[in-house]
N, C-alpha and C positions, 0 to 999 in steps of 0.2 A: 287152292286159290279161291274156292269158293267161301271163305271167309273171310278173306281180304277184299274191300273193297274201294274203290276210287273216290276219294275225294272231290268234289267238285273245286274248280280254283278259287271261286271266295273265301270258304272255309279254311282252305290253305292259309289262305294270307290272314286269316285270324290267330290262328294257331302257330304262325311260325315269328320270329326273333324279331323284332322293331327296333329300330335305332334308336339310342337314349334321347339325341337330339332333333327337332326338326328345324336343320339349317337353313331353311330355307327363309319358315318363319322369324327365327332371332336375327338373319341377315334384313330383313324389310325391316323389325321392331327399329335396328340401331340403325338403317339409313332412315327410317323418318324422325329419329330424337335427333340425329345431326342435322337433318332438312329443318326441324323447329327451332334449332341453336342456331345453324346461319339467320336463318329467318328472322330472330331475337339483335344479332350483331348487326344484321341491316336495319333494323327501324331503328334503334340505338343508335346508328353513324347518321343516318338521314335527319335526326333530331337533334342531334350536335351540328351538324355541319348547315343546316338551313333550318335558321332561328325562324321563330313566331312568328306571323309577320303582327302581332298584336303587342301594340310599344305603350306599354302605361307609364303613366307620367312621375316624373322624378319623385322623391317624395320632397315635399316642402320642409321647408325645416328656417329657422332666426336663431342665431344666436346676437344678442344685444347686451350692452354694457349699460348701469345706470350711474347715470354720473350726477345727476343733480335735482331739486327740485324747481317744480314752475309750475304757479298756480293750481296749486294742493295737487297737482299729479307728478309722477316721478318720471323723470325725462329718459327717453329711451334712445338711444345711438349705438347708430352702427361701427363696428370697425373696421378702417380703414385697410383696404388691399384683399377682405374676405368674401368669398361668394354666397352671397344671402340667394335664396328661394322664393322666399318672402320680402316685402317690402313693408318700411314704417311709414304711415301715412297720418298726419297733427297727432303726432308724438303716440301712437297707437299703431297694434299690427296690424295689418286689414289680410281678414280670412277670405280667401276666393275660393276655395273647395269645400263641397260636405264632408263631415268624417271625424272619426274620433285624433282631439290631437294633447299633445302631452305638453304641460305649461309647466315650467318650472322657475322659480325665482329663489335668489337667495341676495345676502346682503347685511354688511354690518353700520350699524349704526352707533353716533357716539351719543344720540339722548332715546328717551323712549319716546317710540312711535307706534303707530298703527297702520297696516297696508291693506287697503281691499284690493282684491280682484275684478275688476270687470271685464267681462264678454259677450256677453247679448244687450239689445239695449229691452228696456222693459223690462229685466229680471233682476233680479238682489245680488248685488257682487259677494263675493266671498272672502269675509273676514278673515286672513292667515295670521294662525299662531305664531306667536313671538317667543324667542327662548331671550335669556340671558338679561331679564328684566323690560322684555319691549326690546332690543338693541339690537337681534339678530333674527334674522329669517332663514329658513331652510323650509321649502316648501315642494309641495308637486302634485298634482292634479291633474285629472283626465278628465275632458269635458267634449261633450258633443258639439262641433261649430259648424254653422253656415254660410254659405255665402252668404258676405257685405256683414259680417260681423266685425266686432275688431276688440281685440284685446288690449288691454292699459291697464297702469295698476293709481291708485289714489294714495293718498299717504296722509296722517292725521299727528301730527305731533302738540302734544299737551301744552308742554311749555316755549316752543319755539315757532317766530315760523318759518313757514317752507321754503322759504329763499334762505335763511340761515342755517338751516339742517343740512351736516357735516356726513355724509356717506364713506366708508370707507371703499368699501367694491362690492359691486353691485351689478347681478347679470340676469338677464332674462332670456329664456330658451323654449322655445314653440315649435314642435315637431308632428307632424303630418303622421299618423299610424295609419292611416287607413286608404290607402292611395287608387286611384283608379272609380272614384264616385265622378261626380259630379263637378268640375272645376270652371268657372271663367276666368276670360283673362283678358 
């Protein structure tokens, strides 16, 4: 027995069989992934359930019919029983927000004409191409407007005038992209 000799207990427990698993640690690993997935499913319900309280404003939006001409500009009207955003103010839209907005017009004509755009006052309206000899527009543009601008469009017909010029349908449409700047009212 004097070759055999006693191990001290540390060395033991070096040398002797480990368990493959330490359950102890993989039981804490998957109770705290479940603790950060409830955790996920509560901020998620408290974000559905009790909105923003920050309410930005509708977005503006016209849609208008052109029915006729007066005094070299093209007459703008609403239709009836539709909820407009915007309002038409001496035959012109009146912009009350900053922000980029989308203007579109279109319109068939039985002589050739010419339509400018205007939206700022001081700057050059914008000449829109005519298809189908002068007689049709199909147009659309995005412009920067601010408030107390106002949108109208002009009309220039060669041979006729503007109290005689024959529209067939004719619609103008102003659309607010950029909602939440700057708005009076």
């Amino acid at each position: 027995m004097e070759g055999q000799r006693v191990q001290p207990l540390d060395e033991n427990l070096e040398n002797g069989s480990r368990p493959r698993f330490k359950w102890k640690k993989l039981s804490m690993l998957v109770s705290g992934i479940q603790g950060i997935g409830l955790l996920l499913c509560l901020v998620y319900i408290c974000l559905h359930l009790y909105p923003s309280p920050v309410k930005y404003p509708p977005i503006q939006s016209l849609r208008a019919q052109i029915t006729r001409c007066e005094n070299g500009r093209l007459f703008i009207s609403l239709p009836p029983k539709e909820n407009q955003s915007m309002e038409v103010k001496n035959n012109s839209v009146a912009i009350t927000c900053d922000g980029l907005y989308l203007i579109y017009t279109k319109g068939s004509f039985f002589q050739e004409v010419k339509i400018s755009l205007h939206f700022r006052k001081g700057r050059s309206p914008i000449t829109m191409p005519m298809m189908n000899n002068g007689q049709r527009v199909d147009f659309t543009v995005v412009a920067y407007l601010a408030y107390k601008d106002r949108v109208y469009l002009t009309i220039n017909a060669p041979d006729t005038s503007c109290e005689d010029l024959q529209i067939n349908d004719g619609e103008l449409i102003v659309v607010h992209l950029t909602p939440g700047g700057f708005c009076a009212q």
